[in-house]
Backbone bond lengths (Angstrom), bond angles and torsions (degrees), N, CA, C in turn:
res aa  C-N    CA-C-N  psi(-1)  N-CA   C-N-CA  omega(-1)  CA-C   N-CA-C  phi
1 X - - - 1.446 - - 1.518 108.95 -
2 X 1.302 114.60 126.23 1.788 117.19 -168.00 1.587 91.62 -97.94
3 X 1.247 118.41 114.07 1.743 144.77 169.83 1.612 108.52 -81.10
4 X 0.842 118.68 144.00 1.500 129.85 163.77 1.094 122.06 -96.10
5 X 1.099 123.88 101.12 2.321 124.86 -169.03 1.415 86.32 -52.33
6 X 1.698 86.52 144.43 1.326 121.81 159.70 1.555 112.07 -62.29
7 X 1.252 106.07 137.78 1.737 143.32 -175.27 1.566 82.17 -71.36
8 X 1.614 110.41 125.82 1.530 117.64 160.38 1.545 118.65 -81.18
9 X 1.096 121.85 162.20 1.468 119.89 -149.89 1.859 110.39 -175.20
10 X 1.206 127.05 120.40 1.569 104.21 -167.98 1.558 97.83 -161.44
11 X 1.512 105.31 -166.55 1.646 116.14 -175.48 1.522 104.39 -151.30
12 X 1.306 110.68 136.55 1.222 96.60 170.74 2.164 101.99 -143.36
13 X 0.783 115.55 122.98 1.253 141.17 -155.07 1.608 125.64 -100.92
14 X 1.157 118.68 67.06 1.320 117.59 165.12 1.482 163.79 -92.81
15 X 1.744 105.03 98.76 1.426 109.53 -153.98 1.123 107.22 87.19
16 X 1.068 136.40 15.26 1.631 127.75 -158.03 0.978 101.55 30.25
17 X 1.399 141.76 65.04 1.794 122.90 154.70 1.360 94.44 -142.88
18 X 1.530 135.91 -1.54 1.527 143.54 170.25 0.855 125.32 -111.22
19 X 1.530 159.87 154.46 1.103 133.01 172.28 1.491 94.71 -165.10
20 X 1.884 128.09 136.27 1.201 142.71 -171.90 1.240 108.75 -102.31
21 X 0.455 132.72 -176.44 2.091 127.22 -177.19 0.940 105.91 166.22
22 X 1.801 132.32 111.47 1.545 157.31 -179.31 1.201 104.60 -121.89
23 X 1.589 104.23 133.85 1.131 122.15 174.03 1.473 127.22 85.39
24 X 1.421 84.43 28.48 1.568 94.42 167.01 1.394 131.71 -83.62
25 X 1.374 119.72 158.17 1.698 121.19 -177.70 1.116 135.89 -92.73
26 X 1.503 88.51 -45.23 2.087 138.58 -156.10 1.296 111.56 -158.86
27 X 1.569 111.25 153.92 1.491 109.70 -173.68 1.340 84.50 -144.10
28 X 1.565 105.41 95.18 1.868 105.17 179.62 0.990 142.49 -79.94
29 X 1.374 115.66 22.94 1.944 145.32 -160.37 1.606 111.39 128.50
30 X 1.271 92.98 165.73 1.416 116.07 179.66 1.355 117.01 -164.96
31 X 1.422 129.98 165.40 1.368 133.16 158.90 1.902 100.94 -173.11
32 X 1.212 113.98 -157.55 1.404 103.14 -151.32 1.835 77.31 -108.12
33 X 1.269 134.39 41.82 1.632 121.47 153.86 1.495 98.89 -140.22
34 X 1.317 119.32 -24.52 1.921 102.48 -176.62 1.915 93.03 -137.30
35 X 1.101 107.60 140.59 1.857 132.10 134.92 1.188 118.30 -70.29
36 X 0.727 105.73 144.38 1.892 111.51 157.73 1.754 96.64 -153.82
37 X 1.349 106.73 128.49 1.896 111.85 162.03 1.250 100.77 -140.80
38 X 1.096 119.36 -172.97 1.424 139.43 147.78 1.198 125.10 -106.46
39 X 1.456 104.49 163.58 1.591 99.87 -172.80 2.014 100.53 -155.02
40 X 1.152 119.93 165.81 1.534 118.34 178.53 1.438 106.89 -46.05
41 X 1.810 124.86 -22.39 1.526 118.82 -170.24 1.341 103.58 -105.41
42 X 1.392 120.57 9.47 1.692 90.20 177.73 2.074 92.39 148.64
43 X 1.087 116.04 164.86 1.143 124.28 146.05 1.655 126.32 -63.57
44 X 1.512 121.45 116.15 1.737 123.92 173.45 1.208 129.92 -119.21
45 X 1.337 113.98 141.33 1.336 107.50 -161.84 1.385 83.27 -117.35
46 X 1.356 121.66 156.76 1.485 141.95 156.21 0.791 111.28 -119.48
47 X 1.623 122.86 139.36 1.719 131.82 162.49 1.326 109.17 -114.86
48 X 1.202 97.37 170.97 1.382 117.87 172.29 1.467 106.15 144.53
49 X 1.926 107.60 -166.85 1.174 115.70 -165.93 1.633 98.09 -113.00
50 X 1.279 121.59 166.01 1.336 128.96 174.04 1.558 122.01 37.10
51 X 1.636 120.47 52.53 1.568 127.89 -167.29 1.149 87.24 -104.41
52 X 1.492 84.84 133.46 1.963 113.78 166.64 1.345 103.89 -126.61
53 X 1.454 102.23 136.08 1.487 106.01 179.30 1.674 85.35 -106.93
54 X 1.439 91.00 131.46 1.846 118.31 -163.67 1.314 102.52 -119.28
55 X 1.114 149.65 -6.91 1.248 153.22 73.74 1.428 143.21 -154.22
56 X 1.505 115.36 177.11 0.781 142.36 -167.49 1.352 146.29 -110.33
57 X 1.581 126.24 90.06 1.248 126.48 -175.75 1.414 138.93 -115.82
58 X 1.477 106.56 100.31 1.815 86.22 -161.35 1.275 109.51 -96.09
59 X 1.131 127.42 16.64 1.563 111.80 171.45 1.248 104.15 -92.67
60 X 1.597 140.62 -10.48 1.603 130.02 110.58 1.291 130.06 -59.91
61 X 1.020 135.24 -8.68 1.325 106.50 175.74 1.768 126.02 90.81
62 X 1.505 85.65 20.59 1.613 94.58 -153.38 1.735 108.49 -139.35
63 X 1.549 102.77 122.04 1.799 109.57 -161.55 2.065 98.74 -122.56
64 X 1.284 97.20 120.34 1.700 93.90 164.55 1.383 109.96 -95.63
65 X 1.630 131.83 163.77 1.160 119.71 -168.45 1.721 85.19 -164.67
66 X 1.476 99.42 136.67 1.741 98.12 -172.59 1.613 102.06 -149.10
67 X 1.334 109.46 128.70 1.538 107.07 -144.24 1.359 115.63 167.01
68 X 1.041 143.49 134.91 1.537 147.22 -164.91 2.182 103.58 -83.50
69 X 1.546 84.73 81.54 1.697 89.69 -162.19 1.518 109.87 -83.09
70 X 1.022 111.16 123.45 1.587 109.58 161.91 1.560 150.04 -149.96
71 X 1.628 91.96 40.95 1.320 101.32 152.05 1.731 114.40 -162.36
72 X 1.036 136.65 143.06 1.830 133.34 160.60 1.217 108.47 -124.29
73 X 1.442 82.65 138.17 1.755 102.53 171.44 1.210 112.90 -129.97
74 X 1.785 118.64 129.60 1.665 111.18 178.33 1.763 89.52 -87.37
75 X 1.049 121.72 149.91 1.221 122.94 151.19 1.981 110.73 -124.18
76 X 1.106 103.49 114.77 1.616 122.08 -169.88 2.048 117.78 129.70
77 X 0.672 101.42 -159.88 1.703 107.53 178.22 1.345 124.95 78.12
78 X 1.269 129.96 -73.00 1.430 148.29 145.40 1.383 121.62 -70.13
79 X 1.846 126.37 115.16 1.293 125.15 -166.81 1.784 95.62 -66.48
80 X 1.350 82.73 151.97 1.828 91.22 175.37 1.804 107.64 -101.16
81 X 1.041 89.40 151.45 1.666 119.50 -172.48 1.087 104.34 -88.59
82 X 1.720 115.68 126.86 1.315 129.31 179.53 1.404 117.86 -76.73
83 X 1.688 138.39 131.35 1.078 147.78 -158.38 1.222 118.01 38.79
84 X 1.292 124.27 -169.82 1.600 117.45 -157.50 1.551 113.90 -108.90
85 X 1.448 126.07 -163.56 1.998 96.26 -150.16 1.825 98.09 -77.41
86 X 1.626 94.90 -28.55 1.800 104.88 -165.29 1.370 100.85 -67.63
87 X 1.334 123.06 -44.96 1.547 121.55 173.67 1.344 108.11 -41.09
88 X 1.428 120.55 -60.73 1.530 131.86 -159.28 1.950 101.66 -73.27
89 X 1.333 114.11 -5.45 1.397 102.21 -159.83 1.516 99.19 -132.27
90 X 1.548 122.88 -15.53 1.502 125.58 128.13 1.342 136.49 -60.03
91 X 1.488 102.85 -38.73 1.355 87.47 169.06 1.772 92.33 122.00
């Protein structure tokens, strides 16, 4: 079966007050407390206080973000698992 490699995609995080972001698609809002884009791994949200997207290039694939950051979440990539591990391992 001929597969198509996975699209690289990543974070790289400095001090929490920088932040690199590859492999982006879409940048689905913003304001100076949440991000949200996409990227080849999933939908991400960033929080924090005072975020500036400083820039922005998607015909790379590539987002700066400078801002007192403190938290990301991909939501997508890996299917999620129904109920929690003890549920699933009781039964």
């Amino acid at each position: 079966m001929n597969q198509s490699p996975e699209k690289e995609y990543g974070v790289s995080l400095d001090r929490r007050e920088k932040a690199i972001l590859t492999g982006v698609t879409d940048v689905e809002r913003f304001d100076e407390s949440e991000i949200v884009l996409h990227t080849h791994g999933g939908r991400l949200t960033l929080t924090g206080s005072g975020l500036h997207v400083s820039s922005l290039q998607l015909t790379e694939g590539r987002l700066l973000v400078d801002g007192a950051i403190d938290g990301m979440l991909y939501d997508g990539g890996a299917p999620r698992r129904r109920g929690s591990f003890l549920r699933r391992a009781l039964g």
